[in-house]
N, C-alpha and C positions, 0 to 999 in steps of 0.2 A: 462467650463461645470458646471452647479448649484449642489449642493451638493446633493449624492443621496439619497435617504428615506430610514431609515433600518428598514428592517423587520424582526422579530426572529420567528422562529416557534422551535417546540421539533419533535424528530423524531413521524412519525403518528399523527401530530397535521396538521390545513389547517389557513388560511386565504383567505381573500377576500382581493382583490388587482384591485386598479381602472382601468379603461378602459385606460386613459390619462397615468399610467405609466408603461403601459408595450408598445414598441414600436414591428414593426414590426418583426426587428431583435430579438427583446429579445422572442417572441411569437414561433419563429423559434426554436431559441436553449433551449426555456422548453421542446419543442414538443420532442427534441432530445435527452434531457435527459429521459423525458417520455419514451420512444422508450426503452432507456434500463432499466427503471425497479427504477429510482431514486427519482421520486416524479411524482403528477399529474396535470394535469392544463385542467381545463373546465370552458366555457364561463357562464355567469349567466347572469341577466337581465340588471346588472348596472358594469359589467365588469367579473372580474375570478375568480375562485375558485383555489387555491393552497393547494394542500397537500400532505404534506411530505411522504416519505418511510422512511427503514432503511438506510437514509444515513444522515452523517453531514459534515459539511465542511462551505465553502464561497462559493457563487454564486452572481458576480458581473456584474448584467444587464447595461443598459442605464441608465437607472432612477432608479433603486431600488438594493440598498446592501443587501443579503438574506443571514441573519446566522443561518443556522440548528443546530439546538443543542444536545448533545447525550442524551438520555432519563433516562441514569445512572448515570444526573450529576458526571462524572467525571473531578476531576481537570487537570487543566491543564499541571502538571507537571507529572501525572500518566500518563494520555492520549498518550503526549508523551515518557512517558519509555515503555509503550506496544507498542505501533506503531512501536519505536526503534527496542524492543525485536521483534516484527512478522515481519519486515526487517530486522532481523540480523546486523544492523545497531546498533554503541557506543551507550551507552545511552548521552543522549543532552545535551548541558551545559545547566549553571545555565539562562544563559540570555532564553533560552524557556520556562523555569517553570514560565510561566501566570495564575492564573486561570481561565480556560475554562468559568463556568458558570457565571461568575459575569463583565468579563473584557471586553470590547466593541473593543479590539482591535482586538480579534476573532481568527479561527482557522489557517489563512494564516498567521497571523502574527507568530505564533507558528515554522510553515516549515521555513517560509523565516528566522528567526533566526539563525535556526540549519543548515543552509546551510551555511548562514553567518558565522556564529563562526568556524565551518569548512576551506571553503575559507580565512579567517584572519590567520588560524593555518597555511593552505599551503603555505600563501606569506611570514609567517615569515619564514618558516624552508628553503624558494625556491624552485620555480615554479619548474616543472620540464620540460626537458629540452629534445629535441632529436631528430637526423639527419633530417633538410628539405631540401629538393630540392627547386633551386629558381635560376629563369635566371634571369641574373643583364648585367649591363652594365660598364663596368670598364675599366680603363687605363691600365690593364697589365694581361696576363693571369691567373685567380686564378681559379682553376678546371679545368673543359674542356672546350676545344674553340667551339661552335657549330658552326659550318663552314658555313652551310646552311645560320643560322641564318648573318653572318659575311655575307658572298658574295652577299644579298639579299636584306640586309637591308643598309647594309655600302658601297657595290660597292668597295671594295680593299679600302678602307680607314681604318688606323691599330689607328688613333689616340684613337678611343674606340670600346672597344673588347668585343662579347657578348659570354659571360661567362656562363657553369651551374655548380652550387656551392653546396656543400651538409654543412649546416652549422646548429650548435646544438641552436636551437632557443625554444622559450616556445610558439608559435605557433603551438599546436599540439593538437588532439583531448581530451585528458585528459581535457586540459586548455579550448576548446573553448566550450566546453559541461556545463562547470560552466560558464561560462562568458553571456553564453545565458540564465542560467536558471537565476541569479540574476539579469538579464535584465528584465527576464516574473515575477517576483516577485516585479518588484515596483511598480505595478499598482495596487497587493494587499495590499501592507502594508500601514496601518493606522498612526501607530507609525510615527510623522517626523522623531523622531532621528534614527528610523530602515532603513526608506525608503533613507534618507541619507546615511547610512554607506553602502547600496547597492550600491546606484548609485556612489558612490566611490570605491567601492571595485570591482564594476562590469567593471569599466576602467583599472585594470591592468590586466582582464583577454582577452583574442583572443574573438571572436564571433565567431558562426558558423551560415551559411549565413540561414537555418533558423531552428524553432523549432525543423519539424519534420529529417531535417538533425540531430540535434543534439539527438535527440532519434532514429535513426537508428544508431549512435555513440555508445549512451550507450548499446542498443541490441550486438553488436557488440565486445565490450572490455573484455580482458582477465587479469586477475589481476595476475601480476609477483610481486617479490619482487623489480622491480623498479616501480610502480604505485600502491603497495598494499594501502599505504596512501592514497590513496585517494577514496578507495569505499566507505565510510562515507557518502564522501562529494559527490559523484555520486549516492547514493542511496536517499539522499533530493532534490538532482537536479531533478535523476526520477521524483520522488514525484510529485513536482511540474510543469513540465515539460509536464506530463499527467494528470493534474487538468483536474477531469471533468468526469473518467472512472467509471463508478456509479455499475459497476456488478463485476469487478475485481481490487483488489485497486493495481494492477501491472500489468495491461490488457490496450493498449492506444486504444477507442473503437473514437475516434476523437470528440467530442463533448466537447471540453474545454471552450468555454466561457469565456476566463481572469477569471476561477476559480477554485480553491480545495475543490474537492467533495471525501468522506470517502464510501464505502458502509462497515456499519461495522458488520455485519452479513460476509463478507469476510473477515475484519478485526480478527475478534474475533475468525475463522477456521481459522488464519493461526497462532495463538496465540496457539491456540489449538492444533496444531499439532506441533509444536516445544515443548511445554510444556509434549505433551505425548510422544515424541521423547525422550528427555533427560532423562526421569522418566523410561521410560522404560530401558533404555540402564543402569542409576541405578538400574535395578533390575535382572540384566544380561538379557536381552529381547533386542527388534530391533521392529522397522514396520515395516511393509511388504506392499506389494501393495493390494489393494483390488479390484484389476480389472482383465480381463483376463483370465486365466485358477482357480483364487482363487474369481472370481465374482460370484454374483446371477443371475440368469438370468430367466426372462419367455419369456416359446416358447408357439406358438402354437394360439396363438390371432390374431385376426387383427390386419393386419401392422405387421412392424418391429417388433424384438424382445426389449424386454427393460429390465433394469437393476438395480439393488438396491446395493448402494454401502456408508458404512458407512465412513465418514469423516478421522477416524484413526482406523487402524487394526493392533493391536499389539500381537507380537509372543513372549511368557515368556515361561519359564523353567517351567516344572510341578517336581512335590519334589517325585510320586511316579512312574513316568515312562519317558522313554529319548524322547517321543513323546510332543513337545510344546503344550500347549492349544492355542486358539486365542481367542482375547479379541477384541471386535467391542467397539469404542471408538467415540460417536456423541458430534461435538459442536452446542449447541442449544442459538441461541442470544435473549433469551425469560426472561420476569420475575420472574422464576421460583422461583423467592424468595419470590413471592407477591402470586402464584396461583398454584394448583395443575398441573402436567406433563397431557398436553393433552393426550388423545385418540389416535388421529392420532400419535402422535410420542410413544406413549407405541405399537401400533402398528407395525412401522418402526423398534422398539427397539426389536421384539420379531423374528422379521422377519430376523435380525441380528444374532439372540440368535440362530435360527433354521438354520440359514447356516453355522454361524462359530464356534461356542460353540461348548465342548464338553457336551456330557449327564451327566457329574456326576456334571458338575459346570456349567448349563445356565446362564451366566451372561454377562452383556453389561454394560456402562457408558453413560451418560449423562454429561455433561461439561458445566456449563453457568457463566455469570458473576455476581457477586452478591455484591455489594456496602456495606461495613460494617463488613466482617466477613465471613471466611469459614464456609463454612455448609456439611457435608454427611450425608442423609437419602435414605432410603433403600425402595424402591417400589418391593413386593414381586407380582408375579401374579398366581393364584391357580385355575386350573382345578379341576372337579371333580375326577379325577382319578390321579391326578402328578401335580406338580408344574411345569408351562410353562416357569417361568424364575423368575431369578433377576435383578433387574436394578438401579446401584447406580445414582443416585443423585449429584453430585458434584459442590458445590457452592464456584467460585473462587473470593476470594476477589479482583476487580479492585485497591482498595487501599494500594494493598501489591504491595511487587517487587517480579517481574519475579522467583526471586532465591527460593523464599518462597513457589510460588505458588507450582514452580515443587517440593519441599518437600512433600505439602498437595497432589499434583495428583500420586505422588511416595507411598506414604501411601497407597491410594486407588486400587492403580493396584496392590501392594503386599498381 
């Protein structure tokens, strides 16, 4: 196959992409990333117009290598310690810290690493290992005799006896769920020396007979302290596993294309709510749910009723009564470092303030990422007769770690 053409775009940037290299198939599977929300593809006079959403990743057509890039240039060794931290997932070893913007080896190469270095840790320490069932054929009874099996196939012949065995093998779903995913990973990686150590390291693990088996595997798994080791390495296998889910970055929405697609606007909400989680629980507080008997709701319209529900809702200690205040907590994946807080979401934020706030303290948060440096500034909003609310600002350095951030959002919520 000839080498494919790479094209980079930045998140909401487009190109123009020729008639001759997009093939049938490839026109199929934009349409179906379209469908969910992850970039757009329309024809023009001399072939397509492409243009990006919030999402980044690797998309790997027929003809053409597509690297979306994050619009917050972030490095590549940050990128993946938040990714880590919003899958509760180790942070990665050293062999993933690439930098993102500048490295052509791109964002698959990033995953396929950290699965690697994973799987390399599980075959030195040993596979793990446990009861399989398996009918054999053997010269002396080991197990049980399957009689049926004997009289049926053998005709009273004892010279060889079919046997069922329960024997402690590394053929088990743990093992075949990685073995499959460093197989869907060598068709992304660039790196020879990466795409090597897969395909060697992907021979000592079982295979599972296919993807979507091996992700009803991982749906499935219960982590004991005999397979705790290895959700690491089953949380990158996901990962890659479901390349391709452009609206949930842990949603399989089937549209994979041999690629790893980010939407990071989901990314960045699940960053977001781990980050308000831990901050809160530092400030003796908890989340709480925001749906249900503690949702917003309008009745009374045409159609269904609908509902407003903020990202993170958290419950703190109030200092002059045993009654909690609640704190509406929005992750916003916006510039917010470059431009003023829209309309529409001072809107969203007030509508917040008025269901869950109490009246002596309307206040809400804003959460976004911001390259450079934490930032809080204070958006006050003023009626003629009372002030409507406050709404903090919170600008998280992408550049910092995870540890730091929750200090700077523990600040804010206190």
């Amino acid at each position: 196959m000839p080498e494919r053409t790479e094209i980079r775009l930045g998140e909401y940037q487009s190109a123009r992409i020729g008639i001759e290299q997009l093939t049938s198939r490839d026109v199929d599977r934009l349409h179906a990333l379209q469908d969910r929300g992850g970039l757009t593809l329309t024809p023009d006079r001399t072939g397509w117009r492409l243009k990006a959403d919030a999402t980044v990743g690797v998309l790997i057509l027929d003809r053409v290598r597509l690297v979306l890039e994050p619009k917050f240039a972030i490095p590549g060794a940050q990128l993946m310690r938040w990714l880590a931290y919003a899958l509760a997932a180790p942070v990665p070893h050293q062999a993933t810290a690439r930098p993102w913007a500048t490295d052509h080896d791109g964002y698959a190469d990033l995953i396929a690493a950290a699965l690697l270095a994973e799987c390399q840790a599980l075959l030195r320490d040993g596979l793990r290992r446990d009861y399989v069932r398996q009918e054999r054929l053997e010269p002396l009874v080991r197990g049980r005799l399957d009689v049926a099996a004997q009289a049926t196939r053998r005709y009273g012949q004892l010279d060889q006896l079919h046997v069922r065995t329960f024997d402690r093998e590394p053929d088990i779903w743990d093992n075949r769920v990685l073995g499959t995913a460093l197989k869907a990973a060598l068709p992304l990686a660039r790196n020879p020396d990466l795409a090597r150590a897969l395909h060697q390291t992907a021979a000592a693990f079982s295979h599972a007979p296919t993807p979507g088996a091996a992700l009803r595997a991982l749906d499935r798994v219960q982590y004991t302290r005999l397979n705790v080791r290895y959700h690491a390495a089953h949380s990158w296998a996901r990962l890659l596993l479901r390349g391709g889910g452009v609206t949930d970055i842990l949603a399989d929405h089937g549209a994979t294309a041999e690629s790893l697609l980010l939407a990071m606007p989901a990314l960045w909400e699940s960053v977001v709510r781990r980050l308000v989680s831990q901050a809160a629980a530092a400030n003796g507080g908890r989340t709480v749910p925001a749906g249900g008997a503690t949702g917003i709701t309008v009745r009374g319209d045409l159609g269904n009723s609908s509902t407003f529900r903020p990202d993170v809702l958290v419950s703190l200690p109030a200092r002059d009564t045993a009654q909690p205040r609640l704190l509406p907590v929005d992750a916003k994946y916006k510039r917010y470092d470059r431009q003023s807080v829209g309309a529409d979401d001072v809107h969203q934020l007030l509508t917040y303030i008025a269901g869950y706030a109490p009246d002596d303290t309307p206040t809400a948060v804003i959460i976004h990422p911001q390259p450079g440096g934490h930032t809080h500034r204070t958006l006050r909003v003023v009626g003629p007769a009372r002030t409507l609310g406050t709404i903090h600002v919170l600008g998280i350095d992408t550049h910092a770690t995870p540890d730091e951030a929750v200090t700077i959002v523990r600040s804010a919520l206190r």
